[in-house]
VOPAGU-2260 file (C-alpha; in pm, 1 decimal, decimal comma):
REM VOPAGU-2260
SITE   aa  ch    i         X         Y         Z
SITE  UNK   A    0   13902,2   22311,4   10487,7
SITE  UNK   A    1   13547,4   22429,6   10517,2
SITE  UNK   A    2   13512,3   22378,7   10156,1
SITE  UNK   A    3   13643,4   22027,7   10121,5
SITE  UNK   A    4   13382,2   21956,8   10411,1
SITE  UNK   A    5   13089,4   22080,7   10179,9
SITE  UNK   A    6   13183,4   21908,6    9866,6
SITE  UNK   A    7   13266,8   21559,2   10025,1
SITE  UNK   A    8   12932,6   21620,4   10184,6
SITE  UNK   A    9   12744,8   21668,1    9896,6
SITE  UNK   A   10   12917,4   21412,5    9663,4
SITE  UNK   A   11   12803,7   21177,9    9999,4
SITE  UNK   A   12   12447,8   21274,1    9981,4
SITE  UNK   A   13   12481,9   21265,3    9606,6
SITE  UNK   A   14   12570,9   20912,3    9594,6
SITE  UNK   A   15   12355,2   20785,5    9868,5
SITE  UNK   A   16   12078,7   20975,4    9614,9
SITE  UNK   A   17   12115,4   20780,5    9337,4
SITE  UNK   A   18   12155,2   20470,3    9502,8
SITE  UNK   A   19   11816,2   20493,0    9621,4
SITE  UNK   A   20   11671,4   20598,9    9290,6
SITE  UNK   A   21   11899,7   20292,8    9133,7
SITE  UNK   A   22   11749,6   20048,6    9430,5
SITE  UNK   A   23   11395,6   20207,1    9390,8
SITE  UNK   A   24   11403,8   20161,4    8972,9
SITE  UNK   A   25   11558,3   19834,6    9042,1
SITE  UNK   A   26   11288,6   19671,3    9245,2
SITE  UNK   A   27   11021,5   19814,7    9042,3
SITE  UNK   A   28   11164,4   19644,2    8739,8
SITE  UNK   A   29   11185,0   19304,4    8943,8
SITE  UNK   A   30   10825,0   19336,2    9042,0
SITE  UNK   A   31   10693,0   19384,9    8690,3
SITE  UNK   A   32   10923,9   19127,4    8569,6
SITE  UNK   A   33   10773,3   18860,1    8815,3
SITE  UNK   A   34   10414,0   18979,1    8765,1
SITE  UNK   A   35   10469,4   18905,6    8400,5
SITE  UNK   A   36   10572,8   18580,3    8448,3
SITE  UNK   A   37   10291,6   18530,0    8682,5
SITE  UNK   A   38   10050,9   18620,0    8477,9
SITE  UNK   A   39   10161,2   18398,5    8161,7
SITE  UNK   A   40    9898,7   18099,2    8086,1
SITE  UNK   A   41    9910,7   17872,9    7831,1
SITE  UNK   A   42    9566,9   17756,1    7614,1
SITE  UNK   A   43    9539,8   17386,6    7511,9
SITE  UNK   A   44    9531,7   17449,0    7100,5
SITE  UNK   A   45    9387,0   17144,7    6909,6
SITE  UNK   A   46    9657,7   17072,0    6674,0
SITE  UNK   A   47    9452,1   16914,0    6432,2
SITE  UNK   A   48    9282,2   17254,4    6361,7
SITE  UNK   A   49    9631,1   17375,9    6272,7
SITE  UNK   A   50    9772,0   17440,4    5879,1
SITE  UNK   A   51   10102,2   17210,8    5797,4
SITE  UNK   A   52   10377,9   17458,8    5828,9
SITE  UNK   A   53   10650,2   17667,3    5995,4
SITE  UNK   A   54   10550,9   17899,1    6249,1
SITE  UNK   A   55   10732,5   18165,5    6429,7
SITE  UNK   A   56   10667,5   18307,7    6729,2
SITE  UNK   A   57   10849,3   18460,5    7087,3
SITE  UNK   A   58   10717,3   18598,3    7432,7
SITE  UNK   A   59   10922,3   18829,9    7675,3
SITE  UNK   A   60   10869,3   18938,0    8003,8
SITE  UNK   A   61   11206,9   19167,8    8037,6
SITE  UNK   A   62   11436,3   18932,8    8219,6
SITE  UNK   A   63   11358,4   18626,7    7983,1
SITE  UNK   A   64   11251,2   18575,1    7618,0
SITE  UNK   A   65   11218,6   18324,7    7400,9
SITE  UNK   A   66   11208,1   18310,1    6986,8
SITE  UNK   A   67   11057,4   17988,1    6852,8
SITE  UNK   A   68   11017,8   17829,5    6537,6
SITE  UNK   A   69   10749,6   17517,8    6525,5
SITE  UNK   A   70   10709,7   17267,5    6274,3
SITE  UNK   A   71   10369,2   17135,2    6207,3
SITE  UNK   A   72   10276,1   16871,5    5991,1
SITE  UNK   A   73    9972,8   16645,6    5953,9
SITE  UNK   A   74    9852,7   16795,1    6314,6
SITE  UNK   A   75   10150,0   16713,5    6537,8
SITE  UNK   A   76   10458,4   16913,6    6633,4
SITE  UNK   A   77   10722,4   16791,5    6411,1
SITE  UNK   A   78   11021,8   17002,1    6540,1
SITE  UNK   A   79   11019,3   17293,6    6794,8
SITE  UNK   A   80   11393,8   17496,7    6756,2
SITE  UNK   A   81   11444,0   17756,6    7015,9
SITE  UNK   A   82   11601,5   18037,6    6774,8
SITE  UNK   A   83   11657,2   18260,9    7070,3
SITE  UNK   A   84   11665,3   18235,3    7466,9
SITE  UNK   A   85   11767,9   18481,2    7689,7
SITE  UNK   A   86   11757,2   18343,1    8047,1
SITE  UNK   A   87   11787,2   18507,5    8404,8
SITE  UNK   A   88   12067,0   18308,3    8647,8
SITE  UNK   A   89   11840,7   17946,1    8678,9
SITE  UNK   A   90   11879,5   17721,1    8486,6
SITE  UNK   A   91   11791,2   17649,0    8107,7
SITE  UNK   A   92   11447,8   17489,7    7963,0
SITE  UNK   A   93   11605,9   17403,9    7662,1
SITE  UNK   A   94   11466,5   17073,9    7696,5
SITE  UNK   A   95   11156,7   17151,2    7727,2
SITE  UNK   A   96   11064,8   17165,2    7397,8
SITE  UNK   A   97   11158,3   16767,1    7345,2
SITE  UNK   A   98   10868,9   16783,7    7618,5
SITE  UNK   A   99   10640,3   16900,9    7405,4
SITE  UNK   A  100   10724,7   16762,3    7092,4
SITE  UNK   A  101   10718,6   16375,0    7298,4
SITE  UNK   A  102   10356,6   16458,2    7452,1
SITE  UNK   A  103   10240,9   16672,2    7156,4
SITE  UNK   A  104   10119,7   16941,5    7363,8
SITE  UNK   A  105   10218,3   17286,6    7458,0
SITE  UNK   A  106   10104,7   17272,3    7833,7
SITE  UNK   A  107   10384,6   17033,6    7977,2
SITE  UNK   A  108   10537,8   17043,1    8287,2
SITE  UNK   A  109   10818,3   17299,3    8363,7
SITE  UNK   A  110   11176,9   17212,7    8418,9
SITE  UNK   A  111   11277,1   17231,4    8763,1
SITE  UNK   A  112   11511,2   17498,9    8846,2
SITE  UNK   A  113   11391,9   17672,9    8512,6
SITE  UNK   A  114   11026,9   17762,1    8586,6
SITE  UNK   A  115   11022,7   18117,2    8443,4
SITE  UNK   A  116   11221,8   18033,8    8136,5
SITE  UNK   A  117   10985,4   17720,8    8066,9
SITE  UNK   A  118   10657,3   17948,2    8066,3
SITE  UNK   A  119   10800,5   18176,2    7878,1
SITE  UNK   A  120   10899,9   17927,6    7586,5
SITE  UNK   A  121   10587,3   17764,4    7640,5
SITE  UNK   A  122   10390,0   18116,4    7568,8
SITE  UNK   A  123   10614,6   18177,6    7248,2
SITE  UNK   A  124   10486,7   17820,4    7089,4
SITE  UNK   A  125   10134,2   17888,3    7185,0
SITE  UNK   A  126   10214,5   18298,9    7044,6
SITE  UNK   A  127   10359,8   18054,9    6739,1
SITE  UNK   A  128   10074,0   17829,3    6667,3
SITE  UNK   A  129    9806,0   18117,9    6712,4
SITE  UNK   A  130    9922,0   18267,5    6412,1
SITE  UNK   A  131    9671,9   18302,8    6112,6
């Protein structure tokens, strides 16, 4: 009996163990993941200073990230298609690209409800159009 005692007490402290390691990692990979986001800005790029072309670029920041592809001709955007988008639980900034596209600039407001996702597929144009 004084057996079953000690291993239900260690599989206990076991468990409670790794839940704090789990909780501790956890956090630590929210915090980074928000002070990424945070930190994203977005330049204004003159788009008459960029080539006619197709342009490829993405931004992640663990969570959420975003592949691009951006049309450019005669200095405007042309077409922005999102070829990847991996989003937390808000909602999705698909749109936001028609956003950009309408006001032909990268720096347009974010979606509501879809703040993080809309920097981040804001920084992957800009990471697209910086592209020598």
């Amino acid at each position: 009996m004084r057996k079953n005692k000690s291993i239900i007490i260690f599989v206990t402290v076991s468990v409670v163990v790794i839940g704090v390691m789990y909780l501790s990692w956890y956090l630590y990979d929210v915090n980074s993941y928000k002070k990424s986001v945070e930190d994203i800005t977005v330049s204004d790029i003159n788009l008459s200073n960029i080539s006619n072309g197709v342009y490829v670029g993405s931004d992640d920041v663990g969570y959420i990230a975003a592949k691009v592809e951006v049309v450019v001709n005669d200095g405007k955007i042309e077409k922005i298609t999102l070829l990847e988008h991996k989003n937390e639980r808000g909602t999705p900034a698909e749109v936001i690209t028609d956003n950009m596209i309408k006001e032909q600039k990268i720096d347009v407001d974010t979606i509501s409800g879809a703040t993080n996702s809309s920097k981040v597929i804001k920084k992957a144009v800009e990471n697209a159009l910086l592209q020598k």
